[in-house]
C-alpha positions in Angstrom: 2.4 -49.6 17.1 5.3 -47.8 18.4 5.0 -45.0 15.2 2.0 -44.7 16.3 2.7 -44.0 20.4 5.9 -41.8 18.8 2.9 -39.6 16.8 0.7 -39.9 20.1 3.7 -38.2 22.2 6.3 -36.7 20.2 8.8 -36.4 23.2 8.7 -39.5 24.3 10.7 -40.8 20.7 13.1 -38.2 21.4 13.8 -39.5 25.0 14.1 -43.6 23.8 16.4 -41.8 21.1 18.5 -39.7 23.5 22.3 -39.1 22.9 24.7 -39.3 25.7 26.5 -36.3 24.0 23.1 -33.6 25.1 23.3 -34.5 28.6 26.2 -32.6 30.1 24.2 -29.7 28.3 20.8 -30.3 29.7 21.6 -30.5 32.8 23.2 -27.5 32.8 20.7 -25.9 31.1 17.9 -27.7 34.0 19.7 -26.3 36.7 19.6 -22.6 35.2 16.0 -23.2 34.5 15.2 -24.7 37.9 17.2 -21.2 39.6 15.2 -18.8 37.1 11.7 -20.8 37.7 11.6 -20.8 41.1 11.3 -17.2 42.2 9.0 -16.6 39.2 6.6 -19.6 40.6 6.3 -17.9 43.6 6.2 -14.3 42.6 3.3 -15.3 39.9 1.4 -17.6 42.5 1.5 -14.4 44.5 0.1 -12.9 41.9 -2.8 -15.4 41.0 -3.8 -15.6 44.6 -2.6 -18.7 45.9 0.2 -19.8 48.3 3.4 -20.0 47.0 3.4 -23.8 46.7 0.7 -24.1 44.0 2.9 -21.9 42.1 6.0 -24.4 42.4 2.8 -27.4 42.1 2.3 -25.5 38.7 6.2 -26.0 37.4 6.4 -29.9 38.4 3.5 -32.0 36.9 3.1 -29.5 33.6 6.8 -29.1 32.6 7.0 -33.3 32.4 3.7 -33.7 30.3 4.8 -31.1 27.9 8.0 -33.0 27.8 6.6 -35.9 26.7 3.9 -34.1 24.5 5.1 -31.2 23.1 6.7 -30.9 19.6 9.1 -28.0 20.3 12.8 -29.5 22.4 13.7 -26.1 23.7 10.3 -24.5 24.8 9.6 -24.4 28.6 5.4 -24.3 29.9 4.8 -22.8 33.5 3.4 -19.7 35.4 3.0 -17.1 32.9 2.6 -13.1 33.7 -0.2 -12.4 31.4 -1.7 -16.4 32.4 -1.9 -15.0 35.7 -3.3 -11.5 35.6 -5.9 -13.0 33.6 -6.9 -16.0 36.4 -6.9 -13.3 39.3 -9.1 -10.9 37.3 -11.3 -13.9 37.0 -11.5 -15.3 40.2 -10.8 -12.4 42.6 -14.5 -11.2 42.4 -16.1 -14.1 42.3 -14.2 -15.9 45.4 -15.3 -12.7 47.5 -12.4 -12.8 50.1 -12.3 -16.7 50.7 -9.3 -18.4 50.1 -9.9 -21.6 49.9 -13.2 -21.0 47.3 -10.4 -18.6 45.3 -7.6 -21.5 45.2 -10.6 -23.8 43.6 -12.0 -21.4 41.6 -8.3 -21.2 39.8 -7.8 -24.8 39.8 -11.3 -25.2 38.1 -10.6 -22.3 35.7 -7.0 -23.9 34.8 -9.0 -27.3 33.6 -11.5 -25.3 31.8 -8.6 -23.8 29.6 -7.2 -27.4 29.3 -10.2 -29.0 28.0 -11.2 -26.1 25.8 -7.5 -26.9 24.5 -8.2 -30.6 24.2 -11.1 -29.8 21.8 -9.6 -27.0 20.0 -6.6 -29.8 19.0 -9.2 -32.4 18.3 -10.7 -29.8 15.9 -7.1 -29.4 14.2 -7.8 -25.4 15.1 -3.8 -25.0 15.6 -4.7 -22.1 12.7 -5.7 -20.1 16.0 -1.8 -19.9 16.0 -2.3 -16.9 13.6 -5.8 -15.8 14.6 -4.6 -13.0 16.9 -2.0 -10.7 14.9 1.3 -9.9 16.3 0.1 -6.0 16.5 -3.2 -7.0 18.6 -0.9 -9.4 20.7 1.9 -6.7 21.4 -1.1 -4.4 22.5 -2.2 -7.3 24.5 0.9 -8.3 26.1 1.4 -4.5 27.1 -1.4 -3.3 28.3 -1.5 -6.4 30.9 2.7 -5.4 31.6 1.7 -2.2 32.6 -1.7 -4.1 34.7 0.8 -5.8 36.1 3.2 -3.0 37.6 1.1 -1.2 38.7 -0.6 -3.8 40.7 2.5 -4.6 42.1 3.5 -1.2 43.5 0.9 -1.8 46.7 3.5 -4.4 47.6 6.7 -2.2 47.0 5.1 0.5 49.0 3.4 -1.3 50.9 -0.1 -0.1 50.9 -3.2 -1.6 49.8 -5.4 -0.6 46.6 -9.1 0.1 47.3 -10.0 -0.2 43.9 -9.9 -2.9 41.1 -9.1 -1.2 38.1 -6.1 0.8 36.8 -7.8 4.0 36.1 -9.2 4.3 39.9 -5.6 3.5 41.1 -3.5 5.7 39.5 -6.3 8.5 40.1 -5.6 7.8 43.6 -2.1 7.8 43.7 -1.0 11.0 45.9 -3.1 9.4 48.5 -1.5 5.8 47.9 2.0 7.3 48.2 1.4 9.3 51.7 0.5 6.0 52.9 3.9 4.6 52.0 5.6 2.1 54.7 9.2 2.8 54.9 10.6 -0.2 55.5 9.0 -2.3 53.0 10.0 0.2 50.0 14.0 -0.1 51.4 13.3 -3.6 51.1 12.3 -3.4 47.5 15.0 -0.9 46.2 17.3 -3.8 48.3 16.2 -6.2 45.9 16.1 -4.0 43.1 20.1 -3.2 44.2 20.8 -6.7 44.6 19.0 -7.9 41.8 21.0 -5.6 39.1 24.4 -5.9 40.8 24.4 -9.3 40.2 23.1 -8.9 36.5 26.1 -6.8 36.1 28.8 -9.1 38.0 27.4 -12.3 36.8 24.9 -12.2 34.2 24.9 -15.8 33.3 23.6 -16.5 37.3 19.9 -16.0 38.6 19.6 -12.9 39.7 15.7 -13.0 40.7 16.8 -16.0 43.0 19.6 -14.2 44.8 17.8 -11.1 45.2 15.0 -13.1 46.9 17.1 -15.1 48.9 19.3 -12.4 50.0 15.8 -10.4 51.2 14.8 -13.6 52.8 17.7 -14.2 54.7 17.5 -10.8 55.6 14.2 -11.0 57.0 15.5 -14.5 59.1 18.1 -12.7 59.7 17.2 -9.5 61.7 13.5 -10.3 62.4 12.4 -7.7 60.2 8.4 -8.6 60.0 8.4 -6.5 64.1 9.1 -4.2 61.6 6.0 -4.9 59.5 8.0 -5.9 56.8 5.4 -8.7 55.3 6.6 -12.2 54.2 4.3 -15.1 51.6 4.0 -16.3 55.6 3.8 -20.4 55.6 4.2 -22.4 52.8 2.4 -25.9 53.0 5.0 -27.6 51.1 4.4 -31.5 50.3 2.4 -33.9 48.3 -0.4 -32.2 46.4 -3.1 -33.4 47.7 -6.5 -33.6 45.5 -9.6 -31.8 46.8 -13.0 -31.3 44.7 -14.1 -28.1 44.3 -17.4 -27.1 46.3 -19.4 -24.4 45.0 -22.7 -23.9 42.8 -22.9 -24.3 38.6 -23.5 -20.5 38.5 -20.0 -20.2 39.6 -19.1 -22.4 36.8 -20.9 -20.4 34.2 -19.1 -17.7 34.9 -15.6 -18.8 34.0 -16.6 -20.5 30.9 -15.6 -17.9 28.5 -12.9 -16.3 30.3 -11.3 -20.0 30.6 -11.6 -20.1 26.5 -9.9 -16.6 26.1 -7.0 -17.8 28.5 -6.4 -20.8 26.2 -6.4 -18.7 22.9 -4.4 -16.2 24.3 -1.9 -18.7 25.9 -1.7 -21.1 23.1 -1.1 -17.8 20.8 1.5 -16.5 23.2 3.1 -19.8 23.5 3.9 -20.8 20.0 5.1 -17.1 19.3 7.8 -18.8 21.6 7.8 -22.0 20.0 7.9 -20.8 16.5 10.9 -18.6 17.0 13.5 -21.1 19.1 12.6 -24.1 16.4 13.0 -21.8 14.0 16.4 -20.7 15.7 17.2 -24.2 16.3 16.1 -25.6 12.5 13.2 -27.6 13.1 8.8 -27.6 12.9 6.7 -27.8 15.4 3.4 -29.4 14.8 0.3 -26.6 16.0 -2.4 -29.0 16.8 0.0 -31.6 18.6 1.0 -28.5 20.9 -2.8 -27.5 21.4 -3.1 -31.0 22.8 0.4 -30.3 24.8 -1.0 -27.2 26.8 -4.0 -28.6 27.0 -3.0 -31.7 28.9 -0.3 -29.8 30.8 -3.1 -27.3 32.4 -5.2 -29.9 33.4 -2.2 -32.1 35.1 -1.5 -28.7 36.7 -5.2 -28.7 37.8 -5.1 -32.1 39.0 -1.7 -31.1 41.3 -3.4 -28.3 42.9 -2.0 -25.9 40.6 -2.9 -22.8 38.3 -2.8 -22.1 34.5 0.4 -22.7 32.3 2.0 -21.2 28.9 5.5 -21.1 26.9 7.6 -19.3 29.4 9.6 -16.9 27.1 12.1 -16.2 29.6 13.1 -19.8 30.8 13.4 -20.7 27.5 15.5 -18.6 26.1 17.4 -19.7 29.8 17.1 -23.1 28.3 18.5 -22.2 24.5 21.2 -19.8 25.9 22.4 -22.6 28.2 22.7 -25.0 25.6 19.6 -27.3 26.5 19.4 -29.4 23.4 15.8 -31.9 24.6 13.0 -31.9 26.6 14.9 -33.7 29.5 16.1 -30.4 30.3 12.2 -29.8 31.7 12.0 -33.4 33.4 15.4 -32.6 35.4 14.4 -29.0 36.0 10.9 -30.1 36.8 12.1 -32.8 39.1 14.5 -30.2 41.2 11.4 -28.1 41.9 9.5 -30.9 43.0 12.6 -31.6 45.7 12.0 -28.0 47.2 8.2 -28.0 46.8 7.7 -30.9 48.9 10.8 -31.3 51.5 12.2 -27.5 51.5 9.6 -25.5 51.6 10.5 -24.0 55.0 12.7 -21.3 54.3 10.1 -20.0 51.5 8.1 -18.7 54.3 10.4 -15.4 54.9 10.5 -14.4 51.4 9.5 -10.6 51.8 6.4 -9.9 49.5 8.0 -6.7 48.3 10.9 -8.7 46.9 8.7 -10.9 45.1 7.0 -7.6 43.9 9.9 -6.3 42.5 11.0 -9.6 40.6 7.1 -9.3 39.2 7.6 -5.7 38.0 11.1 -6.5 36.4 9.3 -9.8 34.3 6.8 -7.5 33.4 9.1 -4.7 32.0 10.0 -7.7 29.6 7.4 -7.8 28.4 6.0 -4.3 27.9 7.4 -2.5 24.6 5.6 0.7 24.1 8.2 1.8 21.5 7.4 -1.1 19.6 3.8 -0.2 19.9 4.6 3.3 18.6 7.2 2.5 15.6 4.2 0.5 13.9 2.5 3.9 12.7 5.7 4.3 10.9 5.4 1.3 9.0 1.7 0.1 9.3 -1.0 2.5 10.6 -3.9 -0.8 10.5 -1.5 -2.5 12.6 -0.8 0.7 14.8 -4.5 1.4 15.8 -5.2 -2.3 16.0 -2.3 -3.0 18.9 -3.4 1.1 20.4 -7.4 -0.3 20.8 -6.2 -3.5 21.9 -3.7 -1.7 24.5 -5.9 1.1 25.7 -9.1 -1.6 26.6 -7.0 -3.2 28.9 -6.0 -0.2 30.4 -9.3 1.3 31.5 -11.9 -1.7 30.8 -9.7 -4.0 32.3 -7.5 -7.4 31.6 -10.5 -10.1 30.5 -12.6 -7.5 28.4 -9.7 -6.6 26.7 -8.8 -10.0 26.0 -12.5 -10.6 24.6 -12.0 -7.4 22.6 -8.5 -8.3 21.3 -10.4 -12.0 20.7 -13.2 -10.0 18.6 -10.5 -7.7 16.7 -8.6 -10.9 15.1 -11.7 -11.7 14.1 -13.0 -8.6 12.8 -9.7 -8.3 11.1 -10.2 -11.4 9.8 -13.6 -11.1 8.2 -12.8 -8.1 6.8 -9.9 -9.2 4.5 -12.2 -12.1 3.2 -15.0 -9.7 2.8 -13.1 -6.6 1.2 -10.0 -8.1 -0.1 -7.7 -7.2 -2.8 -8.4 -7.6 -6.4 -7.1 -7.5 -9.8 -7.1 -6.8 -13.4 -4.6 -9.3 -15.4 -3.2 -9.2 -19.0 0.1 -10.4 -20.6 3.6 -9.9 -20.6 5.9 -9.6 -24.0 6.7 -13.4 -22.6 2.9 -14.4 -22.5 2.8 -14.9 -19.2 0.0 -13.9 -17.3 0.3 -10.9 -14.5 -1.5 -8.3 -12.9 -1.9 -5.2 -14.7 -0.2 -1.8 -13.1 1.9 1.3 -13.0 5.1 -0.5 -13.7 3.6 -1.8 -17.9 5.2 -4.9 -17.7 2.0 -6.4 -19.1 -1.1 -5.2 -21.1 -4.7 -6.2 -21.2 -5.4 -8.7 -24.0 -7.5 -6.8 -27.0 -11.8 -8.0 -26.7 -11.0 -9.7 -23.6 -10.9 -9.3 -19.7 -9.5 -11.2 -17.3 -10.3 -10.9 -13.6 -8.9 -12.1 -10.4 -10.6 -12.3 -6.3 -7.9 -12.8 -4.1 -10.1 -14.6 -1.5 -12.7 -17.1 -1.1 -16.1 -16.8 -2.5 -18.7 -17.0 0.4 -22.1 -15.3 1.1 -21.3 -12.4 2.6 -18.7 -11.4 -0.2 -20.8 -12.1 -3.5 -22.2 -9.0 -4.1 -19.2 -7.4 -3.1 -17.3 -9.6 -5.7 -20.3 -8.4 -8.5 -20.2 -4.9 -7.8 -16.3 -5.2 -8.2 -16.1 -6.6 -11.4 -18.6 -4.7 -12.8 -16.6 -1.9 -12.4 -13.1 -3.0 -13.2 -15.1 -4.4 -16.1 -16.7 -0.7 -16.9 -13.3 0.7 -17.2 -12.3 -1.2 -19.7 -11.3 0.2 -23.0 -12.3 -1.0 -26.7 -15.3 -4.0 -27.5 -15.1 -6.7 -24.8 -15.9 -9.7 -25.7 -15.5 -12.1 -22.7 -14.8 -11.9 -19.2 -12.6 -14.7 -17.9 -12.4 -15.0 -14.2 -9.3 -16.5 -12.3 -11.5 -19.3 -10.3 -8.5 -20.8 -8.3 -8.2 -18.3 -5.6 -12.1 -17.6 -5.1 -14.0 -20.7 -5.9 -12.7 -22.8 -2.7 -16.2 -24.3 -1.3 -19.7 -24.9 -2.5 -22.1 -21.5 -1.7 -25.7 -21.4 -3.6 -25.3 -17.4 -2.3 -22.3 -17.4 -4.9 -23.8 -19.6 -8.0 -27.2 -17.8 -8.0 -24.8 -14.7 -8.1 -22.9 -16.1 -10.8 -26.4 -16.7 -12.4 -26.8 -13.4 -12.1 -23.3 -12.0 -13.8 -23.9 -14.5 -17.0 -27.4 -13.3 -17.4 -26.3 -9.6 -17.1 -23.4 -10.3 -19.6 -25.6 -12.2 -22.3 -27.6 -9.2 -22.7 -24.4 -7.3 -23.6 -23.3 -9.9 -26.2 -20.5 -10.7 -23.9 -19.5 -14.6 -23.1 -18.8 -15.2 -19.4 -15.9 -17.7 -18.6 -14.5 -19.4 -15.7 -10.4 -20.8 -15.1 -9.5 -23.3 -13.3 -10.7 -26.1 -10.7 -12.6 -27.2 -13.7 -14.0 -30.5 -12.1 -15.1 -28.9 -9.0 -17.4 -26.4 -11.1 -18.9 -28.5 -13.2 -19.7 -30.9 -9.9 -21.4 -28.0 -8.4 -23.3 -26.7 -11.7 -24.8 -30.0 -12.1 -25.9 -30.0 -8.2 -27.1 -26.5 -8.6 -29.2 -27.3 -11.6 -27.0 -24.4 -13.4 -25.9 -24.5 -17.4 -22.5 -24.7 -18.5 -21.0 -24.8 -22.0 -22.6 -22.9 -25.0 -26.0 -22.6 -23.2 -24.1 -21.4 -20.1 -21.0 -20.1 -18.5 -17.8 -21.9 -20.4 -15.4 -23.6 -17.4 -11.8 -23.7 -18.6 -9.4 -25.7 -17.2 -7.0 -23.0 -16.4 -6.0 -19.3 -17.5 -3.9 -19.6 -20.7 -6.1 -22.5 -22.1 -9.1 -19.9 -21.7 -7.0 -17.4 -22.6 -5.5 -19.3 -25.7 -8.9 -20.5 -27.0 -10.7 -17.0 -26.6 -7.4 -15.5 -29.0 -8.3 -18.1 -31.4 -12.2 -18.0 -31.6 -11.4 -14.1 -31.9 -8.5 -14.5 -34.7 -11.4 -16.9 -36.6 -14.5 -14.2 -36.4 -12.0 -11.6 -37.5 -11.2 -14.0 -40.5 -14.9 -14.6 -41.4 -16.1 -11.1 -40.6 -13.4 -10.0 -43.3 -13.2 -12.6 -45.9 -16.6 -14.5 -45.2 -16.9 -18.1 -46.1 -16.3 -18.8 -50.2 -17.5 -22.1 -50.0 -19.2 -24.7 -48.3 -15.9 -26.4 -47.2 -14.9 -23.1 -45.9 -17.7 -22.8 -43.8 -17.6 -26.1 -42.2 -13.7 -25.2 -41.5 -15.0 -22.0 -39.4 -17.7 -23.7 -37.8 -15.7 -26.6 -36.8 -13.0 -24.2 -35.3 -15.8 -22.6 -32.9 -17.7 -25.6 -31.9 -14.0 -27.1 -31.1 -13.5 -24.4 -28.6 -16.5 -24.1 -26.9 -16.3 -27.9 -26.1 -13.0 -28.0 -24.2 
């Protein structure tokens, strides 16, 4: 029973199996998490639309659940930059100016991505892990970056954008920049000051948190909002409290599919994190189990009035770099920010937006790497126009398009290796081992016989492709082929009628030449799925080998014994037996 609660929440054996020894670490490493979270909550709830406390109600009920859920001991969920700009693309139009309809709309939206993560885990589709490439995500992940600042400069500046999309802003930017209110830009390049000197003097300490809280202090200070400076304005700190959302099933409809693009994107995004601290730290992670994880830490973020969550890259490499060694780190941190959300939430309230601009610009900066973008043409031009599409349709057609089109590309890309993948041409070694055949001669294609190999699953949509390639590798061919042996492991994976009535096909085209047609390997499957199909096998069909060198072996043998009868002939009847024994031998195994 309790193996079975341990595989049911992965964290929680972890916990009952704690060592004294990690907590002098993880508390250390809560405390630098709970300093680096907390401006980043509010900047990103800023962001997404909402007051600054859902952003801090996003850190609190998530963090635990993942803690107890969650396969990885180093990775921290919360407010995410790309999570965000996604969530206020969504909602922004639809809530039409009404704040409390736009905080619903993102708690609504932030359950849809839960749930679509609840079934994607139930589905075991933690494959999705790999779905979008690293060159379509780093196109992703940068085009929303540079979203993302440039969204932000209305604050720093302190004007207000007309317009929704990128293109329309930056066309308008001479006009945007006349408009430019003094005292909130010396309030950003402030924080901006602040912020680095204290990277400089003491890197280990939060520098987004004391270059918010200097600018707040400032503001308390010397009354700076006569000034027009802005502040986040009042916080309503406290309990969550759970309201239904109120508005029609059209509404609904429409964040359906953007809700399923935020949790593909997030849970991609997140175990990029995952993967590369347990790999760091020497340990798996289980994909589906963290499916499940996000999933049921967005919808307790929903249920505490909060907003959409992912693997935070930068608080957990805070976590690692401080030495956090389990998931208590995110209970302690987690707990901290629950102190401030609900008793301390007064002082929040003078936080100067521009600041909290500035901190959003420098998370994004993070995250944008155009040279990475660029050095991929060097090494992979696929990969280079794959991340350059991805990139350039979220510029101009915007954050959730571009996510659907980046969705779409994985897929294409997808399709198209199992539709055009690679093949090859195999013969034998001086060892007689099997390889492919090449420029380098290490092997050479086996006299009266050719052997072919599909590196990808048969399927409908591939057959003819597979048919019209070995036909031709099978046209170049030098010298009296005999038989065609085909490497069935890699191609023959699932039952297809599209692919035996092709197969049909090949044998019927290859009889007329005088030429046997053979297949190696996953020798019980085939001849399950001849017999369902109604298809021959054997000497009235195709021969099914159990793998390459017995096909390969008996094929050398029937040859080596029509070679002896074509030049001897049979002397007597004993003789005659002896060959025709030989051949029926082979064509039964």
């Amino acid at each position: 029973m309790l193996s079975r609660l341990y595989e049911f929440m992965p964290g929680l054996n972890t916990l009952i199996n704690y060592e004294r020894k990690w907590f002098a670490d993880d508390v250390k490493a809560a405390l630098s998490v709970a300093a680096v979270a907390l401006p980043v909550a509010i900047a990103y709830a800023q962001l997404t639309g909402v007051n600054a406390a859902v952003g801090l109600y996003s850190c609190v009920l998530p963090m635990m659940i993942y803690a107890l859920f969650g396969t990885s001991r180093q990775l921290i969920v919360g407010p995410d930059a790309a999570t965000c700009a996604v969530i206020a693309a969504v909602v922004t139009p639809l809530a039409a100016g009404d704040s409390v309809k736009h905080w619903q709309l993102v708690m609504t939206m932030t359950a849809m991505t839960g749930f679509w993560c609840l079934i994607a885990s139930r589905f075991k589709l933690g494959v999705l892990a790999d779905f979008l490439s690293k060159p379509i995500l780093m196109g992703l992940l940068n085009g929303v970056a540079v979203t993302i600042i440039v969204g932000q400069f209305s604050k720093i500046f302190g004007f207000t954008f007309d317009e929704r999309y990128l293109l329309e802003r930056l066309g308008g930017a001479p006009t945007y920049l006349s408009k430019t209110h003094v005292p909130t830009l010396l309030m950003a390049i402030l924080t901006v000051a602040i912020y680095f000197g204290m990277k400089r003097l003491r890197p280990s300490w939060p520098s987004s948190m004391f270059a918010i809280a200097f600018g707040a202090i400032l503001v308390w200070v010397f009354n700076l909002e006569q000034f027009d400076v802005k502040t986040i304005g009042e916080v309503a700190g406290g309990l969550p409290l759970f309201q239904a959302p109120e508005f029609n099933v059209g509404i609904i409809r429409e964040l359906v599919m953007p809700a399923l693009n935020l949790a593909v994107v997030s849970f991609v995004s997140m175990m990029l994190t995952a993967r590369s601290f347990a790999a760091k730290n020497g340990y798996d992670i289980d994909a589906d189990k963290e499916f499940r994880a996000l999933g049921l830490a967005n919808i307790a973020s929903a249920l505490s009035q909060g907003f959409a969550v992912s693997g935070a890259d930068s608080r957990t490499a805070v976590n690692d770099a401080n030495g956090g060694k389990t998931q208590l780190v995110s209970i302690i941190a987690a707990a901290i920010i629950a102190i401030i959300a609900i008793f301390l939430t007064a002082p929040l309230e003078f936080i100067p937006s521009a600041a909290l601009g500035v901190v959003l610009v420098i998370a994004s900066v993070h995250l944008l790497d155009l040279k990475a973008v660029w050095q991929l043409r060097l090494r992979d031009k696929q990969a280079f126009y794959l991340a350059s599409i991805t990139l350039f349709a979220v510029l101009f057609i915007g954050v959730i398009p571009g996510i659907t089109l980046a969705v779409l590309l994985g897929l294409f890309q997808f399709i198209r290796t199992v539709m055009r993948p690679t093949d090859q041409v195999l013969g034998v070694d001086i060892k007689g081992v099997i390889r492919s055949l090449d420029s380098s001669d290490k092997a050479k294609p086996v006299a009266g016989i050719f052997i072919y190999r599909f590196n990808s699953p048969l399927t409908y949509f591939n057959s003819g492709y597979f048919k019209r390639r070995l036909l031709e590798q099978y046209a170049r061919q030098k010298g009296d082929i005999k038989c065609v042996i085909i490497d069935a492991v890699p191609c023959f994976t699932h039952l297809d009628l599209s692919v035996m009535a092709m197969l049909a096909d090949l044998d019927a085209l290859f009889k007329k030449r005088g030429v046997r047609l053979e297949l190696a390997g996953r020798k019980r499957q085939l001849l399950s799925w001849f017999e369902q199909t109604g298809m021959k096998s054997g000497n009235e069909g195709i021969y099914i080998r159990s793998d390459l060198y017995l096909a390969l072996k008996v094929n050398q043998s029937k040859q080596a014994a029509d070679e002896a009868l074509q030049e001897h002939g049979p002397d007597t009847e004993q003789d005659k037996f002896e060959q025709h024994k030989v051949v029926l031998t082979h064509s039964q195994i």
